[in-house]
DSSP file (Angstrom, degrees, kcal/mol; ACC not computed):
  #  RESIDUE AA STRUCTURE BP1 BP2  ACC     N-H-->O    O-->H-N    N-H-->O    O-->H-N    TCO  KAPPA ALPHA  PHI   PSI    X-CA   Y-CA   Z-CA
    1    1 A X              0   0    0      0, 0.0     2,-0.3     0, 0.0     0, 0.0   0.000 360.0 360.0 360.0 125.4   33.8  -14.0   28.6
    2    2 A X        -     0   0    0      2,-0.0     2,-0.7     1,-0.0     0, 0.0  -0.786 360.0-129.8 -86.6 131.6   30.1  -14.7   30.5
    3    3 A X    >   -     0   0    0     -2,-0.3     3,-2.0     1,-0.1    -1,-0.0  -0.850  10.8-146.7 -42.5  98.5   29.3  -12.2   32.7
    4    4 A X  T 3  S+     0   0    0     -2,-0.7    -1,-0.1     1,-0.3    -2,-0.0   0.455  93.6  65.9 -94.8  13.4   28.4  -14.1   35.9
    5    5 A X  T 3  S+     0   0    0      2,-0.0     2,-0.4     0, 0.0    -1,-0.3   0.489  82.3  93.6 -64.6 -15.5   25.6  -11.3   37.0
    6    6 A X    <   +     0   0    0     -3,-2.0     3,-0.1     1,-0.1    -4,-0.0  -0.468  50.8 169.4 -86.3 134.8   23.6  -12.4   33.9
    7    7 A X        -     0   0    0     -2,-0.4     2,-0.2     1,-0.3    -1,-0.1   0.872  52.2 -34.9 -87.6 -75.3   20.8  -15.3   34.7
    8    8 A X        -     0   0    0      0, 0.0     2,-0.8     0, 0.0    -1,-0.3  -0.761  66.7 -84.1-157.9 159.2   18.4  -16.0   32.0
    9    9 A X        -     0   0    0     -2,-0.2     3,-0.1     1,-0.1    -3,-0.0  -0.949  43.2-156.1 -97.8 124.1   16.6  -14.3   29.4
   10   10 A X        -     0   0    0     -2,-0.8     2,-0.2     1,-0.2    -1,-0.1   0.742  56.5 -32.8 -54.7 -47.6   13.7  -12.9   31.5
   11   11 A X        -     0   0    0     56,-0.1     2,-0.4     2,-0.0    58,-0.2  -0.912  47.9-121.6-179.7 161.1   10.8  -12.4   28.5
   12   12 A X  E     -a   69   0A   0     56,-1.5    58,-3.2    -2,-0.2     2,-0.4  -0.960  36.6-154.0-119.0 131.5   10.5  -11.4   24.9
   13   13 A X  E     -a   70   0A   0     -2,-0.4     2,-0.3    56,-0.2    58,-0.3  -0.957  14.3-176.6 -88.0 139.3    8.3   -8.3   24.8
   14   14 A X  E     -a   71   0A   0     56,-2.1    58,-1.9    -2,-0.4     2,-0.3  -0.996  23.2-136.6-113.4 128.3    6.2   -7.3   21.8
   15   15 A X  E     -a   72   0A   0     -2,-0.3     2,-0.2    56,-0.2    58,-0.2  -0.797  29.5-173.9-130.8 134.3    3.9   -4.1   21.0
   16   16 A X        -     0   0    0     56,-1.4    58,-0.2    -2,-0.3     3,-0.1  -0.360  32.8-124.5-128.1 169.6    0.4   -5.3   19.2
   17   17 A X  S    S+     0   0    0      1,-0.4     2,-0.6    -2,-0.2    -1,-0.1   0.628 105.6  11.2 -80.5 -61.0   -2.6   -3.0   17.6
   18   18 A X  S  > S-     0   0    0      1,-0.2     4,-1.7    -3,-0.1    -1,-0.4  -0.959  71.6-144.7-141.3 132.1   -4.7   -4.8   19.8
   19   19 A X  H  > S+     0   0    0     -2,-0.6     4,-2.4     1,-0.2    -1,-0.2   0.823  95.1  49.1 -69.0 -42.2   -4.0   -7.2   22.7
   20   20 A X  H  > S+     0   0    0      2,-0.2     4,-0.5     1,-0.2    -1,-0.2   0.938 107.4  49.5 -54.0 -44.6   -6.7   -9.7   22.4
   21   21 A X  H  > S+     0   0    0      1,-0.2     4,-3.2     3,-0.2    -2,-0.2   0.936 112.6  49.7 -82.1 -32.4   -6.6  -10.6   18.5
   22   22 A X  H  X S+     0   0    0     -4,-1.7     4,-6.0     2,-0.2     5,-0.4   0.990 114.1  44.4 -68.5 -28.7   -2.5  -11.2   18.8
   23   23 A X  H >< S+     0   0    0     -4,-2.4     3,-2.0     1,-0.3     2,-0.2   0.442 117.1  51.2 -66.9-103.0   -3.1  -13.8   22.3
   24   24 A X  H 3X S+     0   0    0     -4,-0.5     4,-2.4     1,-0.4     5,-0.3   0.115 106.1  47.7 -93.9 -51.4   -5.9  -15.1   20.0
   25   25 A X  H 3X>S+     0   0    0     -4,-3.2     4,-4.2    -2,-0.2     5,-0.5   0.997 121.2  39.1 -69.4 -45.9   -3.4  -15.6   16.9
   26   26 A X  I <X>S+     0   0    0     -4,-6.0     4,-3.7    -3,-2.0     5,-0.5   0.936 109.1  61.8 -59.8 -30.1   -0.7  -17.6   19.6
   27   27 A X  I  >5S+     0   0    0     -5,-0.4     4,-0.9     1,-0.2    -1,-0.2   0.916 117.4  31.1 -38.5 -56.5   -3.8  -19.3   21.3
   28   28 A X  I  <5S+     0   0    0     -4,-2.4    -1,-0.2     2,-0.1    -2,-0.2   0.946 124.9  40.7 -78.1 -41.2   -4.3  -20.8   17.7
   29   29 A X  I  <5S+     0   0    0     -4,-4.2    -2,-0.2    -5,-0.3    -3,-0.1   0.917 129.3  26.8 -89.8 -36.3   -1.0  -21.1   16.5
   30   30 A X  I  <<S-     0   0    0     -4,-3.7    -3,-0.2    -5,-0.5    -1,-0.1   0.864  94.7-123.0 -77.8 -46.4    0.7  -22.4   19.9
   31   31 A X     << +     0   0    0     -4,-0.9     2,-0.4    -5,-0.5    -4,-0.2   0.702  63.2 146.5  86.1  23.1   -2.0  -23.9   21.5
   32   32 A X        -     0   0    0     -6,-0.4    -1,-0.1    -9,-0.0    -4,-0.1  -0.631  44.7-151.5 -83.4  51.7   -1.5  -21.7   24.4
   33   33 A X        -     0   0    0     -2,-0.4    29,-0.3    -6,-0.1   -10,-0.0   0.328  40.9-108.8 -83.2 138.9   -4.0  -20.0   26.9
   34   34 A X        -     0   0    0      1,-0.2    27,-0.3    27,-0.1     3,-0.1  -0.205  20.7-151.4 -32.4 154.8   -2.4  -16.6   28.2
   35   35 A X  S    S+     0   0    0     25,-3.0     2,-0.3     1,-0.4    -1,-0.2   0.457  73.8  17.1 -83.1 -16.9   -1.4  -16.9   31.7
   36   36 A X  E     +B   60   0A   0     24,-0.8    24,-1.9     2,-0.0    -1,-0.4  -0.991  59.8 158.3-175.8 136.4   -1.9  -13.0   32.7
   37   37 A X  E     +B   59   0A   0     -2,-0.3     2,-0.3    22,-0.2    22,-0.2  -0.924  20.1 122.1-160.8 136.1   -3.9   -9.8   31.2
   38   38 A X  E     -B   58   0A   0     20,-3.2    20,-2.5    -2,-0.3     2,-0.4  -0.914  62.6 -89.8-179.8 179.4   -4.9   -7.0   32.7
   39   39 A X  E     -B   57   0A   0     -2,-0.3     2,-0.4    18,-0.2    18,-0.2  -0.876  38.9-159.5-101.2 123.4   -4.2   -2.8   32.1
   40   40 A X  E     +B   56   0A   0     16,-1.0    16,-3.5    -2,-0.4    -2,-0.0  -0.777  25.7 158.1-114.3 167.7   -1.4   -2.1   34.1
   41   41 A X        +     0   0    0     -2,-0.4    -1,-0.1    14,-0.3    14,-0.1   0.378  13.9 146.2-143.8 -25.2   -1.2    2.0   35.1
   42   42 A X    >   -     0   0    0      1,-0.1     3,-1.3     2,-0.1    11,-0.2   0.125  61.9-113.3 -36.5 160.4    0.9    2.3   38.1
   43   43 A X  T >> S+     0   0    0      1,-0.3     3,-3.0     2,-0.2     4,-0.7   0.834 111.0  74.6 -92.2 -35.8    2.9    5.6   37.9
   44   44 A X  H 3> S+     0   0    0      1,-0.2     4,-1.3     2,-0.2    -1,-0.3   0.357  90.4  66.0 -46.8 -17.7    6.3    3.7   37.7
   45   45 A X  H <4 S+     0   0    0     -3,-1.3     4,-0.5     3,-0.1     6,-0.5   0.462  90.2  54.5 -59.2 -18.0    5.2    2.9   34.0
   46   46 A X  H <>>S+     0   0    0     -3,-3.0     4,-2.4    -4,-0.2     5,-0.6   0.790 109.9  47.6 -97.4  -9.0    5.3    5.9   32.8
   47   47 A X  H ><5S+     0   0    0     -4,-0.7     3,-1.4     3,-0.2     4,-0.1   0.926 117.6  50.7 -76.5 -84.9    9.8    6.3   34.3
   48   48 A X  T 3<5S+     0   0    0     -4,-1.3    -3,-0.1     1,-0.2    -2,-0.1   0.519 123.9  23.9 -25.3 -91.9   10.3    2.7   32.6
   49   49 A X  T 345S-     0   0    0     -4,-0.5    -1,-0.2     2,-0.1    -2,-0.1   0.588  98.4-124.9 -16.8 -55.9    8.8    3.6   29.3
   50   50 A X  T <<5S+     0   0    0     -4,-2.4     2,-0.3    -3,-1.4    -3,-0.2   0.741  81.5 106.6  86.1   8.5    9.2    7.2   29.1
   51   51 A X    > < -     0   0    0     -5,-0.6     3,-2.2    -6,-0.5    -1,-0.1  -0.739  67.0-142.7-125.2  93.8    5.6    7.9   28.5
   52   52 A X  T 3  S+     0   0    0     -2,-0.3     3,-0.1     1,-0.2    -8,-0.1  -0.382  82.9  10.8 -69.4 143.1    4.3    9.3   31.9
   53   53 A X  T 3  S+     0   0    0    -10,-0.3     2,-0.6   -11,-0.2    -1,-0.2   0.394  88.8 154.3  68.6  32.6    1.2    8.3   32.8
   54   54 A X    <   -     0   0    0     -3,-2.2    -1,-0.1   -11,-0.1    22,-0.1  -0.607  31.9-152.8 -69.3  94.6    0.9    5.6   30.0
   55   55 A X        -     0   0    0     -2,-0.6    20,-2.2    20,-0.2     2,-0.4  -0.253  16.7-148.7 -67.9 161.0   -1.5    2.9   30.9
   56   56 A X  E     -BC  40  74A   0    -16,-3.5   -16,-1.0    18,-0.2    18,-0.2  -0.715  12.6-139.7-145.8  91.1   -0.5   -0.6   28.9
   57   57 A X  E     +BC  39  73A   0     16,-2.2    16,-1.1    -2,-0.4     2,-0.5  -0.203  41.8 176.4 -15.2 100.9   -2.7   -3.3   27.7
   58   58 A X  E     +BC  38  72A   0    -20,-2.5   -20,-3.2    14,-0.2     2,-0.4  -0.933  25.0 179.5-158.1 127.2   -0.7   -6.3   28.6
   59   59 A X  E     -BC  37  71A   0     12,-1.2    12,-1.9    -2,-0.5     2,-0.4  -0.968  17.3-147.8-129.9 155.0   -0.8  -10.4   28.6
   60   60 A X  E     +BC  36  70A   0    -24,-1.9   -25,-3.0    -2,-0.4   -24,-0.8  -0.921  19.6 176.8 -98.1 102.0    1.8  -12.8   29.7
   61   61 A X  E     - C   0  69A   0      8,-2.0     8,-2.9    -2,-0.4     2,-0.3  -0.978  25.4-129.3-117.1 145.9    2.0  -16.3   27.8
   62   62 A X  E     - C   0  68A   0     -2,-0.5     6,-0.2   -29,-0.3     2,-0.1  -0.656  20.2-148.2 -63.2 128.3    4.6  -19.0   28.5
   63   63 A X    >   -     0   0    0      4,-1.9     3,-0.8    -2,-0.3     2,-0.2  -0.421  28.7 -92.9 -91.7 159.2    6.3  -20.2   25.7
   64   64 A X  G >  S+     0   0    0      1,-0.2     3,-0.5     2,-0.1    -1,-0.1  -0.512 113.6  40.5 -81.9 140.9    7.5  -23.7   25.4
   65   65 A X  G 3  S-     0   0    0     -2,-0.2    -1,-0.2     1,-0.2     3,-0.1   0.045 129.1 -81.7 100.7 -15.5   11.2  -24.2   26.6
   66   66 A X  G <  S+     0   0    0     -3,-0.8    -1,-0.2     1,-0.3    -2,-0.1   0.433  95.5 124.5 102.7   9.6   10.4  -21.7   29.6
   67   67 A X    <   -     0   0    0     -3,-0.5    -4,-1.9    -5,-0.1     2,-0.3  -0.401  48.8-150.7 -75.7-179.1   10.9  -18.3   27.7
   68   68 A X  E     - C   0  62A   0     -6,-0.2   -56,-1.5    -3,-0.1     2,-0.6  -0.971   4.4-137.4-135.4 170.5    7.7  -16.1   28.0
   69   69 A X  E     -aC  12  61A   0     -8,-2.9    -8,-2.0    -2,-0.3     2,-0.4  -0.965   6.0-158.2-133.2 126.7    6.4  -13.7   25.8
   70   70 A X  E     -aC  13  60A   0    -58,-3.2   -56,-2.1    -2,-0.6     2,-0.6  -0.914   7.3-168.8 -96.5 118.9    5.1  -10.4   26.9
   71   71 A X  E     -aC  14  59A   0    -12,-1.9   -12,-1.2    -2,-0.4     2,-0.3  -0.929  14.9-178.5-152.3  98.6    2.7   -8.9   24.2
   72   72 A X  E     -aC  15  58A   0    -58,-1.9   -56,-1.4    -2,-0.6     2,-0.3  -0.844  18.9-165.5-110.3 133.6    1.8   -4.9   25.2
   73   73 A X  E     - C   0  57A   0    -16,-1.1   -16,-2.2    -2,-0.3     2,-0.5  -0.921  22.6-135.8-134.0 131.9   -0.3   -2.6   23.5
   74   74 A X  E     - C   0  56A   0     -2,-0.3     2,-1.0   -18,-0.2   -18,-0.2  -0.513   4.3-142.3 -53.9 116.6    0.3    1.1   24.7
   75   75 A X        +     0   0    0    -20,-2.2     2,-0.4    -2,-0.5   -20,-0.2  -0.522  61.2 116.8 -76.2 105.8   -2.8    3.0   25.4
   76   76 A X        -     0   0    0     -2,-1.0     3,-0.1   -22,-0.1   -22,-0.0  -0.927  66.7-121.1-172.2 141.9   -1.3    6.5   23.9
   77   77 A X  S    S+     0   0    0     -2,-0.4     2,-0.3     1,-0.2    -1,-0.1   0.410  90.7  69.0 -41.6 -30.5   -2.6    8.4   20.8
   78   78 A X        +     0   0    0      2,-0.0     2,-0.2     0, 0.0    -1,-0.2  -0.636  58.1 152.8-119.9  77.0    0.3    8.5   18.7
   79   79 A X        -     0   0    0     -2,-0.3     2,-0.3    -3,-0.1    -2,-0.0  -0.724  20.0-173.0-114.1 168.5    1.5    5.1   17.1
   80   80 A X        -     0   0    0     -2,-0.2     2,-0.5     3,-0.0    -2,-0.0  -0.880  25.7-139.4-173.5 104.8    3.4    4.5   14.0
   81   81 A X        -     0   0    0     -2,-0.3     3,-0.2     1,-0.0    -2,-0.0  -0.767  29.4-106.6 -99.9 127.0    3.5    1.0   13.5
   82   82 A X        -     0   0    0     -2,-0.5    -1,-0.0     1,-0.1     6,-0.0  -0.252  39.0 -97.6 -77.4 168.1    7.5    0.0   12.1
   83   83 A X        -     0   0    0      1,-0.1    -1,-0.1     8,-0.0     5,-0.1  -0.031  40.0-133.4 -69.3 148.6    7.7   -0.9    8.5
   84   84 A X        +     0   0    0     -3,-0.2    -1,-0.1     3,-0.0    -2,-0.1   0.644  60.9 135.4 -95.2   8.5    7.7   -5.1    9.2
   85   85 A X        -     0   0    0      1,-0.1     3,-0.2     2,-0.1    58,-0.1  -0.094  57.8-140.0   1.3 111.9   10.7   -5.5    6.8
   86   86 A X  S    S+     0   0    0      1,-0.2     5,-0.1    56,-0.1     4,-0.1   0.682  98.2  59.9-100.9  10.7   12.9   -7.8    8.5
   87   87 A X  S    S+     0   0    0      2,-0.1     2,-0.3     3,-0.1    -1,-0.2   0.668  78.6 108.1 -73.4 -34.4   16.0   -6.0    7.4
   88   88 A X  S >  S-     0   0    0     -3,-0.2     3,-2.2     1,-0.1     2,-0.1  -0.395  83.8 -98.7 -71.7 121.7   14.9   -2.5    9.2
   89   89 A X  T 3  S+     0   0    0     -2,-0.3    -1,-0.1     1,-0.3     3,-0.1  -0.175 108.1  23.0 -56.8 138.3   17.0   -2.0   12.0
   90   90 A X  T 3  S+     0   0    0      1,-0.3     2,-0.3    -4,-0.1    -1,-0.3   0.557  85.9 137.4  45.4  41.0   15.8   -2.8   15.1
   91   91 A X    <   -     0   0    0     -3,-2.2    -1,-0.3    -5,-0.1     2,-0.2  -0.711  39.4-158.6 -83.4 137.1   13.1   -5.5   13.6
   92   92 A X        -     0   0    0     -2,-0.3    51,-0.4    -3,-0.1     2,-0.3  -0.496  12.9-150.0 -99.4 168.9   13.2   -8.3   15.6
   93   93 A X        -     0   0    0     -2,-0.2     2,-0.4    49,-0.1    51,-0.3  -0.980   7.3-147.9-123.1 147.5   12.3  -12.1   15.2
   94   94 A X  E     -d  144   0B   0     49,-3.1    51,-0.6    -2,-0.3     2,-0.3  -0.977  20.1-156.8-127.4 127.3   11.1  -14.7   17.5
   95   95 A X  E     -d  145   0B   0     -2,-0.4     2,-0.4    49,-0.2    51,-0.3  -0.823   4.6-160.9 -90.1 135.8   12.3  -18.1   16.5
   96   96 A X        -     0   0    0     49,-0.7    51,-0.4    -2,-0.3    -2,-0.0  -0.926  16.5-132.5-151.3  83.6   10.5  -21.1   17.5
   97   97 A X        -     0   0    0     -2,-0.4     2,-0.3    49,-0.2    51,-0.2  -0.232  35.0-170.9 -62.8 134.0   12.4  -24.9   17.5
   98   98 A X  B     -e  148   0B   0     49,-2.0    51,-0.6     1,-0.1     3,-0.1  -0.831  29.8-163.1-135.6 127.6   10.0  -26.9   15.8
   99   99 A X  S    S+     0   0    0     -2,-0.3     2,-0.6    49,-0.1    55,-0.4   0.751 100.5  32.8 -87.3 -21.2    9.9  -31.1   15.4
  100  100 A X  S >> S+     0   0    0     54,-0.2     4,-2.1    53,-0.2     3,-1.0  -0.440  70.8 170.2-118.2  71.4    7.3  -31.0   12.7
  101  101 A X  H >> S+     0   0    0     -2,-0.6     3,-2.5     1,-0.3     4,-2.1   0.840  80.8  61.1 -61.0 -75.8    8.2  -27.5   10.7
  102  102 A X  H 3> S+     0   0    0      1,-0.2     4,-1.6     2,-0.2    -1,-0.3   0.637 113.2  38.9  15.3 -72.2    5.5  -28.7    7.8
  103  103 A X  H <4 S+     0   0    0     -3,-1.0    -1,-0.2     2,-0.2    -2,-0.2   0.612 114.3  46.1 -65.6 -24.0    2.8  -28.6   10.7
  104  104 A X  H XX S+     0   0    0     -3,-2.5     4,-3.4    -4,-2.1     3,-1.9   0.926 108.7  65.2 -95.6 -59.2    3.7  -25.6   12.7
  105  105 A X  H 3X S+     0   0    0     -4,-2.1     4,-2.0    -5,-0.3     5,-0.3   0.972 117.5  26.2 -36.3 -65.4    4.0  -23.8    8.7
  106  106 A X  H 3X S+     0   0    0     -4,-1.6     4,-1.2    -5,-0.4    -1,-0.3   0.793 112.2  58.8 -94.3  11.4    0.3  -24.3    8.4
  107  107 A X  H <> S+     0   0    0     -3,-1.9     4,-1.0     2,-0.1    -1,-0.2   0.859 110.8  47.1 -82.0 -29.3   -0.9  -24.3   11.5
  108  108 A X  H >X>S+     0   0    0     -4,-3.4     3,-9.2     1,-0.2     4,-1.4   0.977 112.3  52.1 -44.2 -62.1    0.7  -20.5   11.7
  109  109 A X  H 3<5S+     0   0    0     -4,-2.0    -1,-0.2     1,-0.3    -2,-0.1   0.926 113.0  51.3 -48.7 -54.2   -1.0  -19.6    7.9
  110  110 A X  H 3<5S+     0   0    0     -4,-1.2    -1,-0.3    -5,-0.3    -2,-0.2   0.702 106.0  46.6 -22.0 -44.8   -4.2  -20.9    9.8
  111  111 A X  H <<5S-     0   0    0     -3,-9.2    -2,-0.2    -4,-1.0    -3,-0.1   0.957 133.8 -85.9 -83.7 -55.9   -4.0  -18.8   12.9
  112  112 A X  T  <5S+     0   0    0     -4,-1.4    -3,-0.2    -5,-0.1    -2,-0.1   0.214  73.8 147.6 161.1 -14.8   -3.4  -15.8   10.6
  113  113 A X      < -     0   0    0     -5,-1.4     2,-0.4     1,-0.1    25,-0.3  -0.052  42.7-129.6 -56.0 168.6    0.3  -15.4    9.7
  114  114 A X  E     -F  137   0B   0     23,-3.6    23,-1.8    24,-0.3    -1,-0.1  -0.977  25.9-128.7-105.1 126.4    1.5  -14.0    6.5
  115  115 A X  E     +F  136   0B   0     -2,-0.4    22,-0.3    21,-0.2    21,-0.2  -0.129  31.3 170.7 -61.2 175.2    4.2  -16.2    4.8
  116  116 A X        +     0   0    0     19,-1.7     2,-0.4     3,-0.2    20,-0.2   0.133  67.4  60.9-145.7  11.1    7.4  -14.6    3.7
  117  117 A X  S    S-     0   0    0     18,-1.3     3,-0.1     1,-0.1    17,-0.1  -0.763  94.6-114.2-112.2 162.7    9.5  -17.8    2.9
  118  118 A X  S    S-     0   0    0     -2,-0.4     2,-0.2    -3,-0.1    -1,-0.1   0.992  85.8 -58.3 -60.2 -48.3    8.0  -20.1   -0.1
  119  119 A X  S    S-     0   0    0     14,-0.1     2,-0.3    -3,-0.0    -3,-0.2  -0.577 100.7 -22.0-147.4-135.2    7.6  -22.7    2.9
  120  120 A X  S    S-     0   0    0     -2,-0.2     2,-0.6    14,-0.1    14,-0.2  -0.806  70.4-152.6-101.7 134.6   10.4  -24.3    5.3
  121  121 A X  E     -G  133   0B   0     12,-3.0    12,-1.5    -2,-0.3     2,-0.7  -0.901  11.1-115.9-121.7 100.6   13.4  -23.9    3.5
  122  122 A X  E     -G  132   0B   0     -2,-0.6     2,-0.4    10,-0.2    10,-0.3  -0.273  29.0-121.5 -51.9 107.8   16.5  -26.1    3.9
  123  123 A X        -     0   0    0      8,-3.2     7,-2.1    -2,-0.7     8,-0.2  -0.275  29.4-176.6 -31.0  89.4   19.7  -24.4    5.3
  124  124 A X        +     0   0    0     -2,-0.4     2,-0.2     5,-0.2    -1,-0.1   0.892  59.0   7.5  -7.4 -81.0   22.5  -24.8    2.8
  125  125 A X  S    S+     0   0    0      4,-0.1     3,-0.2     3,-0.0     5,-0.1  -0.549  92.6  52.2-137.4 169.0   25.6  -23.3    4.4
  126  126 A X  S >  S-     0   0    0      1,-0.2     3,-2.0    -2,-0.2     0, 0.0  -0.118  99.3 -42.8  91.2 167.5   26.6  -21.9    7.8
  127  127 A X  T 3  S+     0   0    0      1,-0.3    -1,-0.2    -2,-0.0    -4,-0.0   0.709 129.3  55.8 -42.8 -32.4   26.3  -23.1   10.8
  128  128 A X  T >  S+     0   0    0     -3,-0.2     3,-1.5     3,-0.0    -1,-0.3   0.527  71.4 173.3 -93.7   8.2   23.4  -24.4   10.7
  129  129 A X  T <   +     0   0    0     -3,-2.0    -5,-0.2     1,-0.2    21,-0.2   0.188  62.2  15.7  18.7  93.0   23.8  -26.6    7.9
  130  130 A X  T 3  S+     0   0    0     -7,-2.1     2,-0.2     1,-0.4    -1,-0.2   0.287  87.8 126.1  89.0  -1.5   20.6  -29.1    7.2
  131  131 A X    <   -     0   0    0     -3,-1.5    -8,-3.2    -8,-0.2     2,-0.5  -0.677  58.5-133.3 -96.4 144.3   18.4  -27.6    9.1
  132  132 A X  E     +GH 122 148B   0     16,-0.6    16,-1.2   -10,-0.3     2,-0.3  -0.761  36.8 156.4-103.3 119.6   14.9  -26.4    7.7
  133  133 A X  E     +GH 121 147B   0    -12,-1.5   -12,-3.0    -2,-0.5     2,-0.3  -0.942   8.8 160.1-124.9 158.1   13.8  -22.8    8.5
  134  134 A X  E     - H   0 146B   0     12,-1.8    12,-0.9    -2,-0.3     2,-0.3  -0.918  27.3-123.1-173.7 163.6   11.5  -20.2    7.1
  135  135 A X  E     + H   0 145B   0     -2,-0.3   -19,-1.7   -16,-0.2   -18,-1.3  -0.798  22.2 172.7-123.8 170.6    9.8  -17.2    8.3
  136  136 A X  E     -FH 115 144B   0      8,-3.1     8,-3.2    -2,-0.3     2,-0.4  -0.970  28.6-109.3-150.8 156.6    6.4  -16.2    8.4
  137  137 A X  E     -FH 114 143B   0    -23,-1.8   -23,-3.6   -22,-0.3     6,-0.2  -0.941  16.7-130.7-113.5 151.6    4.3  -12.5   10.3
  138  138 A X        -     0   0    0      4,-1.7     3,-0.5    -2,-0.4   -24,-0.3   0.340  48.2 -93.7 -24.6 167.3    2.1  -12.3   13.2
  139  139 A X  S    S+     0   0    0      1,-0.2    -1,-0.1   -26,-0.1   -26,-0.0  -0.281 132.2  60.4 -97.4  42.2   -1.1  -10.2   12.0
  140  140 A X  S    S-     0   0    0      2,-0.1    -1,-0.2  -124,-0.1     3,-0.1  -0.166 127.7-103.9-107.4  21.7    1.2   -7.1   13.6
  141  141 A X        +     0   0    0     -3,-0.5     2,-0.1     1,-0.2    -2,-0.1   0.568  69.5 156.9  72.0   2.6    3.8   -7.8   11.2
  142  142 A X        -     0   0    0      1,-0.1    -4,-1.7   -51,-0.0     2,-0.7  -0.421  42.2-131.3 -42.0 126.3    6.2   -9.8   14.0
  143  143 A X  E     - H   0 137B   0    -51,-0.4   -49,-3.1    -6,-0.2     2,-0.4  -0.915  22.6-158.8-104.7 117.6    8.4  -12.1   11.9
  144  144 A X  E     -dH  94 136B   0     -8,-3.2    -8,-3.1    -2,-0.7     2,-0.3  -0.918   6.2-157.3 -94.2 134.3    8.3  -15.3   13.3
  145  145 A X  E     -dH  95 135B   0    -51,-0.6   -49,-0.7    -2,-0.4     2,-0.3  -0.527   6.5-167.2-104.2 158.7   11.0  -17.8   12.6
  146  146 A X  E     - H   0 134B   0    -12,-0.9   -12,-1.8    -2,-0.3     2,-0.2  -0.814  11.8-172.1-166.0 128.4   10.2  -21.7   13.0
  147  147 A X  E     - H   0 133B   0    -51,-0.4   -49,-2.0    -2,-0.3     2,-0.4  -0.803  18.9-162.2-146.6 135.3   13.0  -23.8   12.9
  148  148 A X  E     -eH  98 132B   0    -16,-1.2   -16,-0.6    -2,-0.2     2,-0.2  -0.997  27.1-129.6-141.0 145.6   13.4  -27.7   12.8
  149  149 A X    >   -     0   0    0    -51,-0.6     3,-1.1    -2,-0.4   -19,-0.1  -0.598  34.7 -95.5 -96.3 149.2   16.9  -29.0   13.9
  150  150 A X  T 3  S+     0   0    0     -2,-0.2     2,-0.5     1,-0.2   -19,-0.1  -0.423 122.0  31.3 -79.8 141.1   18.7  -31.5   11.6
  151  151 A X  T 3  S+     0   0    0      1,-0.3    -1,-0.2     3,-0.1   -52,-0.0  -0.493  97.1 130.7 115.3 -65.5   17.3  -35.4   13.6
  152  152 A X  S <  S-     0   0    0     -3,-1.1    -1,-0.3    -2,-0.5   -53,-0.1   0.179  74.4 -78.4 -62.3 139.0   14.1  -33.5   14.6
  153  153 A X              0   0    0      1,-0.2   -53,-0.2   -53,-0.1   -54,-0.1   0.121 360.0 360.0  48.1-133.3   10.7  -35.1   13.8
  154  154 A X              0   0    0    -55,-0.4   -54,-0.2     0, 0.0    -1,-0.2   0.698 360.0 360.0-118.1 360.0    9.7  -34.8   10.3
């Protein structure tokens, strides 16, 4: 059953060290320019959040397919960055459909990623059957997935 209040997925957000050097790894790896940066402060950040009176480092780039990715780093004292495992609960991924998974593998290793598959790795079993995936992190330890669909490219 669809809920027929639900639209879209809005944004992926993400929480960086430092806002510049992660747009700088998607700027290289994507080929992206940010859309939007600035330090946002407004008092209504700190009831969202739950850190009152938190100011928040924060750029907007569009992602190809029309998601966007929201990339915040909290200005607050006290961080504890989680272990970047992609087994620890409530580690995330962002996956990324790929035609040339080969090319997108090193252009990531390029910007800065860290591997954690040998390369792109053909799907076996499952639903996704024939399809090449592998994952690789951000320089915050974001596991990115890159994905090539069985047909796509090469």
């Amino acid at each position: 059953m669809v809920i027929e209040n639900l639209r879209r997925i809005h944004h992926i957000g993400i929480t960086v060290r430092d806002v510049g050097r992660s747009v700088e790894f998607w700027r290289s790896f994507l080929g992206i320019e940010e859309r939007w940066r600035q330090v946002l402060g407004a008092p209504y950040l700190g009831r969202v959040t739950g850190y009152p009176g938190v100011s928040i480092d924060v750029a907007i780039i569009d992602l190809p397919g029309g998601a966007v990715l929201e990339i915040l780093d909290y200005q607050v004292d006290d961080k504890n960055p989680n272990p970047p495992e992609t087994a620890n609960p409530g580690n995330v991924h962002i996956c990324i459909e790929v035609d040339d998974i080969e090319e997108m593998w090193d252009r990531a290793i390029r910007s800065g990623a860290t591997p954690i598959s040998p390369g792109p790795v053909e799907v076996t079993a499952g639903p996704n059957t024939g399809v090449k995936a592998c994952y690789l992190r951000d320089p915050d330890g974001i596991t990115l997935e890159l994905f090539k669909p069985v047909g796509a490219g090469r």
